[in-house]
C-alpha positions, -999 to 999 in steps of 0.1 A, spaced: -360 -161 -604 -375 -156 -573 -388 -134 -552 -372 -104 -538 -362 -96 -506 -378 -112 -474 -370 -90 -441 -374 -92 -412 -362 -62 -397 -368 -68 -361 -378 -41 -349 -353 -25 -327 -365 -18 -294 -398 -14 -272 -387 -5 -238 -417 10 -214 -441 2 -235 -440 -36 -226 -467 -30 -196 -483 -8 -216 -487 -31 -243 -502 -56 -223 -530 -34 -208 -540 -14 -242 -566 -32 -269 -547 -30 -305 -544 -1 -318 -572 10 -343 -546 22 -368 -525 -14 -367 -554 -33 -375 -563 -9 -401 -528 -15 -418 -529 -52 -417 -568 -51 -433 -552 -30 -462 -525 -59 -466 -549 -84 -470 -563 -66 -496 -536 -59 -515 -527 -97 -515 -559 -105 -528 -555 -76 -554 -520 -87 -563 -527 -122 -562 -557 -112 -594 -530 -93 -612 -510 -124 -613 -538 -138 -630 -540 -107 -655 -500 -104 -662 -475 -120 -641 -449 -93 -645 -471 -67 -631 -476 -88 -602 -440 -96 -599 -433 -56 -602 -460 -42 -579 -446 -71 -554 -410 -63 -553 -420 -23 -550 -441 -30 -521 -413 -44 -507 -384 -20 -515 -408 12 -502 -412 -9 -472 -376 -14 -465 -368 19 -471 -391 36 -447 -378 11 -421 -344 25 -431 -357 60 -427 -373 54 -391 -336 37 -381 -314 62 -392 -338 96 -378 -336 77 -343 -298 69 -339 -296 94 -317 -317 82 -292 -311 46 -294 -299 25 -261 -289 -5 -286 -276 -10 -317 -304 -34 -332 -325 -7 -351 -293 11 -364 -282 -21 -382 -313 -36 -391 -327 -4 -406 -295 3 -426 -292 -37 -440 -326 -31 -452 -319 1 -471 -292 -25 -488 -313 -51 -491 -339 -29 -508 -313 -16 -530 -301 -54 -547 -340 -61 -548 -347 -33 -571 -316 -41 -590 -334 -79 -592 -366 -60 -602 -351 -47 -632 -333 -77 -644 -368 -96 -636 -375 -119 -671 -395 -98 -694 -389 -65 -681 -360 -63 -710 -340 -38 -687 -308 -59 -689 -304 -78 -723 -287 -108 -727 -287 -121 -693 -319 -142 -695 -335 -156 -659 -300 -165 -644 -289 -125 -634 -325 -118 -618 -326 -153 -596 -288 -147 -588 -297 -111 -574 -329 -127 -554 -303 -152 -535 -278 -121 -528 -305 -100 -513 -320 -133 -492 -284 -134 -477 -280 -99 -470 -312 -98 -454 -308 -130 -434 -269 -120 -421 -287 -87 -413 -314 -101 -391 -289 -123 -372 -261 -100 -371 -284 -74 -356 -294 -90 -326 -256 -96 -318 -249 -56 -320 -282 -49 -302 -253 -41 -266 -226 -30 -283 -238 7 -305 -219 8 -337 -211 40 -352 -239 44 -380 -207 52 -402 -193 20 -396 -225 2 -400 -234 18 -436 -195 12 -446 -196 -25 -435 -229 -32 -454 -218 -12 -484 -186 -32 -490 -204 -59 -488 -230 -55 -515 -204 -38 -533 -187 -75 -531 -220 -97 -543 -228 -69 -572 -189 -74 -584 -194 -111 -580 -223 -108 -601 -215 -82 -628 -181 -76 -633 -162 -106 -621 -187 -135 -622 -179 -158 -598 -215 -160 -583 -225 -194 -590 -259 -200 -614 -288 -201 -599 -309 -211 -625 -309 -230 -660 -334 -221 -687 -355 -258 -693 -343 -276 -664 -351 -244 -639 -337 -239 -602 -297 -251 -594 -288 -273 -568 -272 -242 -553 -300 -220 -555 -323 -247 -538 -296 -252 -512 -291 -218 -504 -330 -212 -500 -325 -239 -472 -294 -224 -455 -314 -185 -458 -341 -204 -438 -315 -214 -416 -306 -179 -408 -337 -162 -407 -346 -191 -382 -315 -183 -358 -322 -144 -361 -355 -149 -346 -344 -172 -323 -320 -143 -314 -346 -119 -306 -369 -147 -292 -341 -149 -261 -337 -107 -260 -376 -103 -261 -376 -81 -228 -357 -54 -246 -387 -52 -275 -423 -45 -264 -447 -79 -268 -461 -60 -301 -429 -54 -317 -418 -84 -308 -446 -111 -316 -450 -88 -354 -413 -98 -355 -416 -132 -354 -447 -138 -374 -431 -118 -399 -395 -142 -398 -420 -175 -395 -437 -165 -425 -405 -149 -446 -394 -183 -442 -421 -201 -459 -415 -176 -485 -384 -191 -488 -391 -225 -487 -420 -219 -518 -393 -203 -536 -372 -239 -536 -404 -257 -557 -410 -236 -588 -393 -244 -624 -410 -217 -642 -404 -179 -626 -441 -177 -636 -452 -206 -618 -475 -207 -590 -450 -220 -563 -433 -186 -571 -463 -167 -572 -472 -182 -538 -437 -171 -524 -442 -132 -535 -474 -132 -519 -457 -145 -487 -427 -120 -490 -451 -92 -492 -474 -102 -460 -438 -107 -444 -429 -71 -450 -464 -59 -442 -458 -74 -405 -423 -55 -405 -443 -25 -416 -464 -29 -385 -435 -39 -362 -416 -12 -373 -428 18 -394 -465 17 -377 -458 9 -343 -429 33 -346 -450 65 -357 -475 57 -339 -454 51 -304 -426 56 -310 -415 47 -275 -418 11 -286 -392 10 -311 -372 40 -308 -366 37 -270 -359 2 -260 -349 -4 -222 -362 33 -216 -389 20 -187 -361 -3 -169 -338 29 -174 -362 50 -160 -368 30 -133 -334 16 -126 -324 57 -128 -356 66 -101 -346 37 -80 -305 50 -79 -322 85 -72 -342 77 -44 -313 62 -26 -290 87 -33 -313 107 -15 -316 82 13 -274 85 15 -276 123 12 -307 126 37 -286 98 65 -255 119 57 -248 139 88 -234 165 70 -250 193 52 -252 187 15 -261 222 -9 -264 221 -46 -263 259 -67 -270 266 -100 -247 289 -121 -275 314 -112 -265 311 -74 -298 291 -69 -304 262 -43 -310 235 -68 -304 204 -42 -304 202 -5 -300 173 18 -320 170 56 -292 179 78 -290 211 58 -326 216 62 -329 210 96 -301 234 103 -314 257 83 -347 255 96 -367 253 67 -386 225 47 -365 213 19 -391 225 -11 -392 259 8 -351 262 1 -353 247 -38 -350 275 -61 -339 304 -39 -310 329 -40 -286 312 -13 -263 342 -6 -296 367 -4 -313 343 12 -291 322 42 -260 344 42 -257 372 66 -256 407 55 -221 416 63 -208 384 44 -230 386 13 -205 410 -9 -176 386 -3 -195 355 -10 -208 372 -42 -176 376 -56 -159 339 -42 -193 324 -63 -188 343 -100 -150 336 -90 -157 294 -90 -181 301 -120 -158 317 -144 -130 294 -131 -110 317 -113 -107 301 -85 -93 267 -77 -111 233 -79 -118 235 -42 -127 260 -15 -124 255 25 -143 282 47 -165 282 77 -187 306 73 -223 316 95 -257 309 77 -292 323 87 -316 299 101 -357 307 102 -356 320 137 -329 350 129 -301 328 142 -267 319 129 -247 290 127 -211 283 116 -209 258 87 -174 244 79 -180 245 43 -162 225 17 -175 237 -22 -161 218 -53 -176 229 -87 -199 214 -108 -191 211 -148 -212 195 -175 -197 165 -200 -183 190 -220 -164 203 -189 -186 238 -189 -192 246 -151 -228 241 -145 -231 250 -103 -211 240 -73 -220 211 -46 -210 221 -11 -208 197 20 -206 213 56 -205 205 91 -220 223 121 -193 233 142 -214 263 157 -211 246 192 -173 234 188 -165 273 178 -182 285 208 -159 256 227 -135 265 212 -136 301 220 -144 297 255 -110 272 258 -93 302 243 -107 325 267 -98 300 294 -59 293 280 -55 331 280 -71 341 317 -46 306 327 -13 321 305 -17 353 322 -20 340 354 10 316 349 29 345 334 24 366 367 30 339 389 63 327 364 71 365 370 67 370 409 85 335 414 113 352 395 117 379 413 117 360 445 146 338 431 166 369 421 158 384 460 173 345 477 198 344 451 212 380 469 209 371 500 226 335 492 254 356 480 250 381 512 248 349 537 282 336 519 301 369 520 295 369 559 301 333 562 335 321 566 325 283 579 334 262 552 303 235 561 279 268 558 290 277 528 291 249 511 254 243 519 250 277 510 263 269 474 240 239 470 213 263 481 223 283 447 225 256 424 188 244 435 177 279 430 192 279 393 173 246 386 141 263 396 150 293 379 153 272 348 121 249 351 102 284 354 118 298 324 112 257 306 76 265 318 71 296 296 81 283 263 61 247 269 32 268 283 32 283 245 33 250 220 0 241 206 -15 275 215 -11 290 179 -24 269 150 -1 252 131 11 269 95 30 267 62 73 271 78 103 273 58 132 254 74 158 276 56 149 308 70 140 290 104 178 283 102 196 310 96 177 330 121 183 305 146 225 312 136 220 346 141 206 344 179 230 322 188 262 341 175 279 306 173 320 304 181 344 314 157 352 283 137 317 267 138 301 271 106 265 257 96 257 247 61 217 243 46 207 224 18 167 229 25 160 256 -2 122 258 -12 113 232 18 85 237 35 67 220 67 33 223 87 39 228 123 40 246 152 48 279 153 75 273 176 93 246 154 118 273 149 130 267 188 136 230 171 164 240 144 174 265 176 181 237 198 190 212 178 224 236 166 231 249 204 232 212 215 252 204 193 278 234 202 275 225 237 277 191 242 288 174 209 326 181 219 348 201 190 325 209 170 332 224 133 303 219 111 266 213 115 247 206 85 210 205 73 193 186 46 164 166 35 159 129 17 129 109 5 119 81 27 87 68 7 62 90 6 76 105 37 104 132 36 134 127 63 151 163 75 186 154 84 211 175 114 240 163 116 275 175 128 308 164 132 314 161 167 314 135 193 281 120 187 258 102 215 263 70 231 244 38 217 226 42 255 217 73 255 200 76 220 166 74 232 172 89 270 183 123 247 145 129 243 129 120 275 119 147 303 142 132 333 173 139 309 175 175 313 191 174 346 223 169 336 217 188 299 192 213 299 148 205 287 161 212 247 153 182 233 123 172 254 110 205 239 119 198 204 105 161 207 69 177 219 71 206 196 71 181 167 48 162 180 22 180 176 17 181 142 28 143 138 63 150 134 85 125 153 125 125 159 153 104 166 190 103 168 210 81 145 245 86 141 276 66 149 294 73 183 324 87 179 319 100 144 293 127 151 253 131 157 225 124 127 196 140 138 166 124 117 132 143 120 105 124 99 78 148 84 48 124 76 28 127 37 9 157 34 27 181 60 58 189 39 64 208 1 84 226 -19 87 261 -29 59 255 -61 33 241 -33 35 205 -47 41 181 -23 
């Protein structure tokens, strides 16, 4: 009947011990356990002598205990596996162990199951040697791919469910052995194709040996090499008391005491070995990813701060360090706000951080704000903070990336003060050039009262209307003097139109419809002048005029703003000429002035109606710088 179960768990994985392995003499405790094997194969091999069905007994216990405290190191480490090896191999064991005591029992002369003779125990022995040998080649296969442990114990309960049934209940489980002639050409066959197996699984973790430790791996083998002459014993015998299957127990149990080693003792003792397979290239793979993220974050040439939910510096990059003014293990671990923000900011920053951690605010915050540096300075960091949640989306800090703008602020306030010294000046220069128009216009009009030469006055009247052109490019001055001053902000079109309607206090019969509701557009503050002009040149020059309508369309991700009217329209010629700065001496500086005012915020323009049949004002708002009333672009 033969022998019971042969395995070769192989031992799941040895990661950062490998090096280790190599330096340290073997362990006191290893050697200890393989002198007690040898022992107990001399012992057992005497009992054989005294009663064969003690030794058969003892044999198939050692094994079973074996199995199942390979089973119990497997399943109390699936949490902390990298591979699926140990998982499966540990849980076909527990199987394996569990047909083997089943063989055991129906062992010849134990009298357990009556009426079956040698046939039931020898069948059980070949069940077991397949289940052990499809679990020590499937094993290496799943080592990448982590099975659920409930999908591994389900798979190899169904099928030893199957071989029991096949054995028991519905007997399809061919004979393995015949009472006076001894072992089937089956049974012998099968020994052969287990040996087969067993020989592929160790070839299997022969080729994934870097993922085991040399120890675990090399008790592995020898365990496989020697399970297999087990096997091949087990082929010779015709008596189940016969040496040739006496021989085979005895090499079954020192096969299971080298998967005790490879896995129970090696596992206990360091359990790195087994239980953490690949952890010393993860480790170093992981301290290897770290140090150059550090490298990107240090040759960053933005500042890069990492808080805890505690409001603690838990990361900080150079640039923010050498702003700061402060060695980066001198920033680690304290307060930021009591530490780097200035006094009179501290309240408000207090509340915007417990705001991102109990998710009040949104996902992302824009501010420029001052820090303190080490020598009682301040600088202005444009900060940009996103928060920081855990895998199970709890927020666990907030990473914020800023840039130094301390010296473009201070540019940029100086400009300011420069624009505003030059506006005033322009203002009172655009004011005393006024006045001096308004004083030649008079005596224009004196000179031509007193004039009655026809030559004199006519000259007199050009004089006028060259007057009125400066007087306009002074008053053009003023509102082109203010575009790009303000920064540009959130508009609504809608409104921008109707007020627009109500300066100009259109002619009766001229009636302007909008279909822009909830539109909005970044630009200029002065866009409004746009929707102004774009309706007064339209009452002015686009002939008889009745209607003027606005409205928007999709152009891909773009969003087109359509004026159009039902007037006269403008020649094919002068489509493009409508826009340029020469053009307003025969009509006026309004569309140069909506052309720039656009302009500024990426915003372009361009006329595209039909001559005859009206103008089609189309003004193209670019991705990004146009939503609706919900703030969704």
């Amino acid at each position: 009947m033969r022998n019971d179960s042969t395995q070769t768990e192989p031992i799941p994985r040895a990661a950062r011990n490998g090096a280790e392995d190599r330096r340290a003499p073997a362990e006191p405790g290893i050697g200890s356990s393989l002198a007690v094997f040898g022992v107990l194969l001399a012992a057992l091999a005497a009992t054989s002598l005294y009663n064969y069905l003690l030794f058969h007994t003892i044999a198939e216990l050692v094994a079973v205990a074996i199995a199942i405290a390979v089973f119990i190191v497997a399943w109390n480490a699936r949490t902390m596996r990298e591979n699926g090896y140990l998982l499966v191999a540990g849980t076909g064991l527990l199987f394996v162990a569990g047909v083997e005591l089943v063989h055991t029992l129906a062992y010849d002369g134990m009298g357990i199951f009556a009426g079956y003779g040698a046939n039931l125990p020898t069948q059980l022995w070949i069940a077991s040697r397949y289940l052990l040998a499809g679990t020590l080649l499937a094993a290496p296969l799943l080592l990448r791919r982590n099975p659920g442990p409930r999908r591994v114990v389900a798979a190899f309960a169904g099928v030893t469910a199957l071989l029991l049934l096949s054995i028991f209940v519905v007997p399809v489980f061919p004979d393995c052995y015949v009472e006076g002639v001894g072992l089937t050409p089956f049974k012998i066959w099968s020994e052969y194709v287990i040996a087969a197996l067993l020989a592929l699984g160790a070839v299997a973790v022969y080729r994934l040996r870097g993922v085991f430790s040399p120890r675990v791996t090399s008790h592995l083998v020898a365990a496989v090499l020697v399970m297999i002459a087990s096997e091949l014993a087990f082929t010779l015998y015709i008596s189940v008391y016969g040496l040739s299957n006496m021989v085979g127990h005895l090499l079954m149990v020192l096969s299971f005491g080298l998967i005790y080693v490879a896995f129970v003792e090696t596992g206990i003792r360091q359990p790195y070995a087994v239980l953490f397979t690949g952890l010393a290239a993860s480790e170093e793979r992981l301290r290897r990813e770290k140090d150059l993220l550090g490298q990107y974050l240090d040759i960053a040439g933005v500042l890069f701060v990492v808080l805890d939910t505690d409001g603690r510096v838990a990361l900080i990059n150079r640039r923010a360090s050498e702003v700061l003014g402060y060695p980066a293990d001198a920033v680690v671990g304290e307060p930021w706000v009591e530490r780097f923000v200035p006094a009179a900011e501290r309240e408000r920053y207090r509340a915007l951080f417990a705001g991102l951690m109990r998710g009040d605010t949104g996902p992302a915050e824009y501010a420029n704000a001052p820090v303190l540096t080490a020598d009682g300075g301040e600088r202005i960091i444009a900060w940009h903070t996103a928060v920081l949640r855990d895998r199970n989306g709890a927020v666990c800090g907030t990473l914020s990336s800023g840039e130094d703008i301390t010296e473009q602020q201070h540019a940029e306030a100086a400009l300011g003060r420069a624009n505003a010294k030059l506006n005033l000046l322009a203002g009172i220069t655009r004011h005393d050039i006024l006045n001096q128009i308004t004083v030649a216009r008079a005596y224009i009009d004196f000179a031509g009262e007193d004039s009655a030469n026809p030559a004199i006055r006519d000259y007199l009247e050009r004089a006028r209307t060259a007057v009125e052109e400066i007087q306009k490019q002074v008053e053009f001055s003023r509102d082109y003097q203010d575009m790009g001053v303000r920064e540009p902000a959130w508009q609504r079109p809608e409104d921008l139109v109707r007020e627009s309607v109500a300066d100009l206090a259109l002619p009766a019969g001229v009636r302007v419809r909008v279909d822009l509701a909830g539109l909005e557009v970044y630009a200029d503050p002065m866009v409004k002048k746009v929707f102004y002009n774009l309706i007064d040149n339209a009452v002015r020059h686009g002939g008889a005029v009745t209607e003027v309508r606005f409205s928007c369309v999709r152009s891909g991700q773009d969003l087109l703003i359509l004026c159009e009217d039902d007037g006269t329209g403008i020649p094919d010629n002068e489509k493009e000429a409508i826009f340029g700065e020469t053009y307003r001496r025969r009509h006026g500086h309004g569309l140069f002035l909506v052309s720039g005012i656009l302009g500024i915020t990426g915003i372009t323009i361009r006329e595209t109606g039909v001559s005859g049949k009206g103008a089609r004002f189309e003004i193209t708002v670019p991705n990004g710088a146009y939503r609706f009333g919900d703030g969704g672009a």
